[in-house]
C-alpha positions in Angstrom: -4.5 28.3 11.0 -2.6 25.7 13.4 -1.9 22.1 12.1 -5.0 20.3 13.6 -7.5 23.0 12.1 -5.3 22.7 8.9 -5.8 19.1 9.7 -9.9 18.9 9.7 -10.1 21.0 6.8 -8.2 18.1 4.8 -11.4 15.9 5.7 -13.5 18.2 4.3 -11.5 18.8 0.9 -12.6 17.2 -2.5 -11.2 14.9 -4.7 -10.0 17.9 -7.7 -8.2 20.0 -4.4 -6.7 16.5 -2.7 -5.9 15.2 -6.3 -4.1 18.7 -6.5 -2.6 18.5 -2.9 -1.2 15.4 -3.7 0.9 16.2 -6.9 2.5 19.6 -5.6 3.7 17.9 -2.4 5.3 14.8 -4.7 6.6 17.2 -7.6 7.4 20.3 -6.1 10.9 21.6 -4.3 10.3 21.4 -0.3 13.2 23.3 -0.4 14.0 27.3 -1.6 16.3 26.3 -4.6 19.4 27.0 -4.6 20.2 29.0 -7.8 17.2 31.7 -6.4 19.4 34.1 -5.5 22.6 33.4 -7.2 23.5 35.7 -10.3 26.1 33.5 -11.6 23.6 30.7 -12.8 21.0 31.3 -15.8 17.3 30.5 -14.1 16.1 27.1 -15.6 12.7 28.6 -16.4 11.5 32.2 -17.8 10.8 34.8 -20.7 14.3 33.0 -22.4 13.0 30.3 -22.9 10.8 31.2 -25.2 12.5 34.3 -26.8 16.3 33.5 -26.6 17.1 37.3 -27.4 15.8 38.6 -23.9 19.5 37.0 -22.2 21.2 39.7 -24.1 19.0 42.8 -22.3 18.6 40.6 -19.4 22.4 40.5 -18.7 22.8 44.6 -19.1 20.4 44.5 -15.5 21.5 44.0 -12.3 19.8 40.4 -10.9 16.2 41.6 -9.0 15.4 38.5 -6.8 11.8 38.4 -5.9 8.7 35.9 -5.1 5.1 35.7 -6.3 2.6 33.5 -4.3 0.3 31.0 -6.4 -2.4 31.0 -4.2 -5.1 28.1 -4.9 -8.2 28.7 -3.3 -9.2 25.2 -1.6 -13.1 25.6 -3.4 -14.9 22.6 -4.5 -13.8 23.0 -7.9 -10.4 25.1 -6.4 -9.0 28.3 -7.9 -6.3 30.8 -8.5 -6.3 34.2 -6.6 -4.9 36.4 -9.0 -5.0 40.6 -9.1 -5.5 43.0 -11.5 -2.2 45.8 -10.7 -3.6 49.5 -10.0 -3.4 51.5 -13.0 -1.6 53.9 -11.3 1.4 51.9 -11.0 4.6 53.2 -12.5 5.5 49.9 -13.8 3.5 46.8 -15.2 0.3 49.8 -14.4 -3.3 47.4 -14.9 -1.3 44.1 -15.5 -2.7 40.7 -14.1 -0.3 39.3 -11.8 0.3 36.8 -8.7 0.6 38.9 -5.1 4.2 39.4 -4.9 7.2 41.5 -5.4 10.7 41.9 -4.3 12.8 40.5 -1.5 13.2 42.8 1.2 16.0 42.6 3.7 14.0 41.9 6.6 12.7 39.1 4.7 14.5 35.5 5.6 13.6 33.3 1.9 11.1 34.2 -0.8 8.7 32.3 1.2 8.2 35.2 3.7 8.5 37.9 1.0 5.4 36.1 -0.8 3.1 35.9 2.0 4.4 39.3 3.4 3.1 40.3 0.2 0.4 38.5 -0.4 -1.0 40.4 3.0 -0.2 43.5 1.8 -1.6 43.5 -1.3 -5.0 41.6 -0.8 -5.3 41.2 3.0 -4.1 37.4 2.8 -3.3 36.9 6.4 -0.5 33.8 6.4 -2.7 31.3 8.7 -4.9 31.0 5.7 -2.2 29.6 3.7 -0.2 26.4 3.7 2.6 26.1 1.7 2.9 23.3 -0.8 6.3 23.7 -2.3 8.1 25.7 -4.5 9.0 25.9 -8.6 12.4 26.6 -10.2 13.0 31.0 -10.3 11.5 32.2 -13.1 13.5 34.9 -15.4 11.5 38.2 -16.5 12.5 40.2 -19.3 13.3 42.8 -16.6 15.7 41.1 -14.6 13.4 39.9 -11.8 14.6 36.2 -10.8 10.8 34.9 -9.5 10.7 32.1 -7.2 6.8 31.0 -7.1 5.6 29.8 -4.1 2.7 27.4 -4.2 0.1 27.6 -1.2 -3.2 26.2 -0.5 -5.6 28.8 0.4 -8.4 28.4 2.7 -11.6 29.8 0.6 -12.7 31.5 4.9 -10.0 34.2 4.0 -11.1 37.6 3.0 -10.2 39.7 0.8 -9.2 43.1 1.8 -7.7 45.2 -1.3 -4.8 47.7 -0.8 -5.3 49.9 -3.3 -1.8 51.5 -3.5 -1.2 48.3 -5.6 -4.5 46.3 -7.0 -7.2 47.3 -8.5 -9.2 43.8 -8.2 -8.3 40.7 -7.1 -10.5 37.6 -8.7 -10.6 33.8 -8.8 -9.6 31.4 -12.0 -10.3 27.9 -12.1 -7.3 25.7 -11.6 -8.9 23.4 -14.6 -9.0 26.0 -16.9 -5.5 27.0 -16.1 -4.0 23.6 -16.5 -5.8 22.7 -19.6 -2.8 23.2 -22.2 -5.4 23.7 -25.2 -6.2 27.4 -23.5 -2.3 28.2 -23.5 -1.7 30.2 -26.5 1.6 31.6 -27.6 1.0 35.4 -28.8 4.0 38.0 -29.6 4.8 41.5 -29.9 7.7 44.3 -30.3 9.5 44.8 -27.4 12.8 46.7 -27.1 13.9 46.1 -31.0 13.5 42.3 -30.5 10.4 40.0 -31.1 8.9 38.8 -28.0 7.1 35.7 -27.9 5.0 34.7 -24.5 2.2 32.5 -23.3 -1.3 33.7 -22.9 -4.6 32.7 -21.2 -7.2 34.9 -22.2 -10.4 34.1 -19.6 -13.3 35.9 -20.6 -12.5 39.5 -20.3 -9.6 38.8 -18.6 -6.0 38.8 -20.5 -3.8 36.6 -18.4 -0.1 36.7 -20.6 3.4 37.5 -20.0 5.1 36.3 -16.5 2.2 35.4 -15.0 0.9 33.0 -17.8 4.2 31.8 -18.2 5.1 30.4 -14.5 0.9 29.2 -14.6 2.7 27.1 -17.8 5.4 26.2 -15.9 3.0 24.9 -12.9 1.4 22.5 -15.2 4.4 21.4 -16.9 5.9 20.4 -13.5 2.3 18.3 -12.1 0.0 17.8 -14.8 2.4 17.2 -18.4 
């Protein structure tokens, strides 16, 4: 999508997706921050911060630096693209999670790995989605420092499922997912310690873990 047609679309956009527009371009980082990739410095945002004791297995792994796109579909009432992970996945198998994974070499800032990703996994093709900013790296329990990417997403795109990694791909609404009174704080036994996390349960789905948590940090940074 070139900048007129991005442009036009604008014109056409409600209030809840300009009202949107408005506070991630004021309240996000333009910029990739700087700690993304840097080992040395302790990720402002993550699983820490709400179970202290997951720095101690977090510092036994070697730093993963990766990227998730949030993609909000520009609807009249807009959205969140999320997926359900294929089941046959060695790791995080059936999870719901953001299209996104690690940085590759070939990739030149977590901004191409997420929409390099975002294509692969559900077809996104990058002229559908203009980036808004970016939030702080988020710290998983695994090692992975997240940097979230925050694009608006056209709702002309298609969605075309690779099914190597994703099961399903479905839509959220935004107000649901920025209304604090539907983020509950569940916990469970993980690796000897007590792990607390956000969750969003929506209808039958179970949104929790890293991907509820950096939804929490989203509406911390442009709605609290």
């Amino acid at each position: 999508m070139n900048g007129r047609d991005r442009n036009e679309t604008a014109l056409a956009h409600t209030e809840p997706v300009l009202d949107f527009v408005r506070r991630a371009r004021a309240r996000l980082s333009q910029e990739v921050p700087q700690i993304a990739t840097d080992p040395a410095v302790m990720p402002p945002s993550g699983e820490h911060m709400v179970t202290p004791g997951i720095v101690r297995i977090v510092e036994k792994i070697p730093s993963r630096p990766a990227a998730v796109l949030i993609p909000v579909v520009a609807r009249d009432e807009p959205t969140v693209l999320l997926t359900q992970r294929s089941a046959s996945l060695s790791t995080h198998a059936g999870q719901i999670s953001f299209p996104g994974g690690k940085l590759d070499p070939t990739d030149p800032d977590p901004l191409a790995t997420a929409l390099r990703e975002a294509h692969e996994e559900v077809g996104l093709d990058p002229g559908f989605a203009d980036p808004l900013g970016f939030l702080e790296p988020y710290l998983s329990g695994t090692g992975f420092r997240i940097v979230p990417v925050v694009a608006l997403v056209s709702p002309a795109f298609e969605v075309k499922l690779n099914p190597a990694e994703v099961d399903e791909a479905f839509e959220v609404p935004l107000d649901f997912l920025m209304t604090p009174e539907n983020h509950a704080r569940h916990s469970r036994e993980w690796k000897g310690i007590r792990r607390s996390f956000y969750a969003m349960p929506y209808g039958e789905r179970y949104i929790w873990g890293v991907t509820a948590g950096i939804l929490r940090v989203l509406y911390e940074r442009l709605y609290r």
